[in-house]
C-alpha positions, 0 to 999 in steps of 0.5 A: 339070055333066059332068066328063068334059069336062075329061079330055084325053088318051088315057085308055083303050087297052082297053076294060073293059067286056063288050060281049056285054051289048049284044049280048044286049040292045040291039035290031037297028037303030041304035044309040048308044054311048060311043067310048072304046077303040073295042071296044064300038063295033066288036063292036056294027058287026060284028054289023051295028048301025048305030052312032054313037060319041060321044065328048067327050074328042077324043084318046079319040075319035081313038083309036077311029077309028084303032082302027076303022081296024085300028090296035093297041092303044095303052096309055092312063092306065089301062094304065099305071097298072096295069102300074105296079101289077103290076110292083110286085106282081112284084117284091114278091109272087113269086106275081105272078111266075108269073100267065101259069101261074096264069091258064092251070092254078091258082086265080087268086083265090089272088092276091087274097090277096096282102097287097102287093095288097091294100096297094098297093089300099087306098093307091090305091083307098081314098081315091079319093072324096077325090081325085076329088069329083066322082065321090064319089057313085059310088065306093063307101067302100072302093073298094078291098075292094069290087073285091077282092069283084067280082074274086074273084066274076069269077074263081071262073068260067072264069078262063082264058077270061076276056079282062079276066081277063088284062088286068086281072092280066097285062096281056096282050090275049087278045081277038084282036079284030079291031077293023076296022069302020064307024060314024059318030063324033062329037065332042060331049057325048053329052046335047047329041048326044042333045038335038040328034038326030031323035025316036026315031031311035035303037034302043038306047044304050049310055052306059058309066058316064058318069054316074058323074061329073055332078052331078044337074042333067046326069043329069036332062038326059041322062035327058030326051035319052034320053027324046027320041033313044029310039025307044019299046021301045028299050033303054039300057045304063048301066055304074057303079062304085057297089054296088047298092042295098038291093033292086036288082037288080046287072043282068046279068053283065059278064065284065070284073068291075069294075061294081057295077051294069049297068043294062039299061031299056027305054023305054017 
């Protein structure tokens, strides 16, 4: 079962994963990726990929059309969430007040020290296993001190020259990307895309962390679809919120500081 199927509405405006890591490892040709906000889709055309962006949410999939089109960012659940969260945080932390001023000459890791962020976290984060079971494999216990770990990390390097650094605690857009590009979308689970596409047509496949929802039965049929769309020595980017296991390697980094893992395979 796929859960993702079930999620209607605009969900994302920003794209919160680095699609640099595409960029260095997906192999020059044509490639698959999630459309989601559109950013990933649009670096990997405008680097001369020849893309297909599938999407089963159609309201996500329209939204990255537009976006490849040049229309603006546009605040989904995600953002509203969080600029909840930090409005919070202003009016209850004045450090949270001055985080343009931080971000740009002081330590921002300093704010994750905020004991009201850390609070309003462990409220929202904490039990988020039990709100969203089918997601409970992929969340780690404690969602909440684990992000806190993996922003601290992401933050101790070039803070100010981070994007998802700034969209993340300001809510502000400094990637100045212009989106405009061409690609091909589809409006289709990417497993029975992938099911129903030529043999080794694709190149390379960036799967965002679709698998963090669906149970064993459609990871095993999209690993197979994979298998089937993946041209041999092609390459697919896989993203996931769980921590990595004893002795896996966490995989190259993502400068948007929210995955526990980024897994880079190469078919055979």
């Amino acid at each position: 079962m796929n859960p993702w199927a079930g999620r209607r509405g605009l969900l994302f405006g920003w794209g919160y994963e680095d699609p640099d890591v595409e960029l260095r490892v997906l192999p020059r040709g044509r490639v698959l990726a999630i459309a989601a906000a559109g950013e990933t889709v649009s670096a990997l055309a405008r680097a001369g990929y020849e893309v297909t962006a599938v999407d089963i949410n159609p309201t996500q999939l329209a939204y990255c059309r537009d976006r490849l089109a040049g229309a603006p960012a546009t605040a989904g659940r995600a953002e509203r969430l969080l600029a909840a969260g930090r409005a919070a945080l202003r009016a209850l932390d004045p450090r949270w007040r001055r985080v343009d001023e931080i971000l740009r000459d002081g330590d921002p890791v300093a704010l994750l020290e905020s004991r009201r962020l850390q609070g309003l976290l462990a409220a929202g984060l904490a039990p988020l296993g039990l709100l969203l079971p089918a997601f409970r494999h992929a969340i780690p216990p404690r969602l909440d001190r684990v992000l806190l770990a993996r922003l601290r990390r992401g933050l101790a390097h070039a803070p100010a020259d981070n994007p998802w650094a700034w969209r993340l605690l300001a809510g502000r857009d400094e990637l100045t990307r212009d989106t405009r590009a061409a690609a091909t979308l589809v409006h289709a689970d990417v497993a029975e895309h992938l099911e129903q596409a030529p043999r080794g047509c694709y190149d390379g496949i960036s799967l965002s962390n679709v698998l963090d929802g669906p149970d064993a039965g459609y990871a095993a049929r999209l690993a197979a679809a994979v298998r089937h769309a993946l041209r041999p020595g092609g390459v697919v980017v896989s993203r996931s919120f769980r921590e990595p296991r004893p002795g896996e390697d966490p995989g190259p980094p993502d400068r948007s500081m929210l995955w526990g893992v980024v897994e880079v395979r190469r078919c055979p």
